[in-house]
C-alpha positions, 0 to 999 in steps of 0.5 A: 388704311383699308385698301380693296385689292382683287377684291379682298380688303387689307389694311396698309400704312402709307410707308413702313420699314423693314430694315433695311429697306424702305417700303411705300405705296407709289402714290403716282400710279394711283388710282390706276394701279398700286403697287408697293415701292422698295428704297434701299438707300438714301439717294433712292428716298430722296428722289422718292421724296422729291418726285412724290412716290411719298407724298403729305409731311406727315408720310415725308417725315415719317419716310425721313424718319426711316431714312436716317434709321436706314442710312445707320443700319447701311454703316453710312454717315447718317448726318449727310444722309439727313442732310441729303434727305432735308433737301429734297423738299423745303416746304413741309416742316415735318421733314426736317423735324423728323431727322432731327429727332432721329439724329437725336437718337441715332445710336438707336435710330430704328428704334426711334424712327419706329417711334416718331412713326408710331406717334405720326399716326397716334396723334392723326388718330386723336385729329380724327376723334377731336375734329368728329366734334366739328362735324354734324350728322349729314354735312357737306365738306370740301376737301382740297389736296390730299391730306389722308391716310396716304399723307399720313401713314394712316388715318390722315389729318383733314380726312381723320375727322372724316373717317371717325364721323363716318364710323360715328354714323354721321353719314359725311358727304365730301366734296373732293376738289381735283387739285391741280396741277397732280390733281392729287384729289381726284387721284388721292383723295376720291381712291381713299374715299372709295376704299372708306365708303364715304360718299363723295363728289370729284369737282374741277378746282374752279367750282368750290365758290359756286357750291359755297354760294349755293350753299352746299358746303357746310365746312372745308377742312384742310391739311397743312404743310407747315404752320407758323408762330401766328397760325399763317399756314402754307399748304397745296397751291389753290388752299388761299383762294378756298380759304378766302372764298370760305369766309366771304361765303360764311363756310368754317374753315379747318385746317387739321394737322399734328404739332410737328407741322407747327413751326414756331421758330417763324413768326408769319407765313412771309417767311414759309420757304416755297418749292416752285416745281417744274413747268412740266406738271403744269403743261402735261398730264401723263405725258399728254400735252395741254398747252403749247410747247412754246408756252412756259408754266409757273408752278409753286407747288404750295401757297400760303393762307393769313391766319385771319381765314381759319376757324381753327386748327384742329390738332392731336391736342384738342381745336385751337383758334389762332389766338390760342397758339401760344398753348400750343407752342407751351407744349413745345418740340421738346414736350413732342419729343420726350412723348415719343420717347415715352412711346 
């Protein structure tokens, strides 16, 4: 991704490594501030993991990734390392697939995690090219999370499309929902937007509906978490409500993401593990206080969208509609992973 810094534009990934350390840019401070985080050993990735220094589960599998390969070059027991790394957040499903694969290999666990990276951003790039052929001249997107180069290594799945009709000549307009309670829109989203040149508005979460009624938005596109056997998907708290109020108001509905986020082994979205976060990201905003302190606050970090309001799920294999998932499960775990062994 392109990142101006001083004034000078440089390209970073969202996290590399250079064994045996673990790079990442800290994605709490942004946009304040950034800065690049050293992790020397997999109790450090797990609390990078689980306080969102490294965030979206394309970045977290890829940082997983890494961690096992880390935890190898450190003489460490990498099948508790990968144990310990799983547990940091249950929800995204490319965590667990990238230990996995990792583990897989792990008499050449560097060399594999710098493959399964690779693949990572390969594959958001193909999400950008197919997605481009959504995406009319001039049209209005909502965007809802973060689900850019920064949840993705680089390039990003919902923002991928974006980037690629940008550089088409298309002239895309983003509506960039703030998303609380990390607001992680308006920090993430509008920060990457602003390094791309893509022209953008910020706008409080409630205020979706109305532009969608106004006819402001031509389509949302959005990233995912986890996606199940029949295309139920969870991804960032606020995603259902879009969804909904996309189809009620006649809006397409994407939702952009790689193979490894799907995960056939559940059959419905009733299913998809959901991490409650704590109360404290609900109740304060950088240490300023917002509510009560007697008050508590209920926080599940994700929700979950049925497949009846998706248009279609833009992947590095082409777009799909929820009937046609089956093609992509034939491409299975096994065809993902003997193509990034090929790499």
């Amino acid at each position: 991704m392109k990142i101006n810094i001083d004034g000078k534009t440089s390209d970073f990934k969202a996290v590399w490594y250079e064994e045996p350390v673990i790079k990442m840019i800290d994605q709490r401070i942004l946009p304040e501030s950034f800065k690049i985080v050293d992790i020397r050993n997999t109790k450090e990735l797990y609390d990078a993991i689980k306080d969102m220094t490294v965030r979206g589960a394309p970045s977290i599998g890829a940082a997983a990734a890494y961690g096992v390969a880390q935890a190898r070059a450190l003489g460490k027991d990498i099948e508790e390392a990968g144990k310990l790394i799983k547990s940091a957040r249950p929800t995204a499903y490319d965590l667990f697939f990238a230990v996995d694969f990792v583990l897989q290999h792990k008499e050449e666990a560097s060399r594999y995690a710098e493959k399964y990276v690779d693949s990572i951003v390969e594959r958001s790039r193909l999400i950008g090219v197919n997605g481009n052929e959504l995406i009319g001249n001039s049209k209005k997107i909502l965007t809802h999370c973060n689900a850019g180069a920064l949840a993705s290594v680089d390039y990003g799945t919902a923002l991928s499309p974006i980037r690629k009709a940008k550089e088409s000549g298309k002239n895309p307009f983003v509506w960039v929902d703030e998303t609380r309670p990390r607001l992680q829109g308006a920090r993430l989203t509008a920060w990457e937007l602003v390094q791309e040149g893509i022209e953008h508005k910020v706008i409080a979460d409630n205020a979706a509906g109305f532009l969608m009624y106004r006819g402001q938005v031509d389509l949302a596109i959005v990233g995912a978490d986890r996606i199940t056997k029949n295309g139920d998907f969870a991804n960032k708290i606020g995603t259902y409500e879009k969804a909904v109020l996309a189809k009620e108001n006649g809006v397409s509905f994407y939702v952009a993401a790689p193979l490894s986020t799907f995960d056939f082994s559940i059959e419905n979205g009733r299913d998809i593990p959901i991490e409650v976060r704590s109360e404290e990201e609900v109740k304060d905003i950088k240490g300023m206080a917002i509510s009560p302190r007697e008050s508590h606050a209920y926080n599940p970090a994700f929700d979950v969208t049925p497949n009846r309001y998706v248009t279609a799920y833009i992947t590095e294999y082409g777009v799909y509609k929820s009937s046609e998932l089956q093609k992509l499960k034939g491409k299975g775990k096994e065809s993902i992973i003997e193509q990034i062994g090929n790499i």
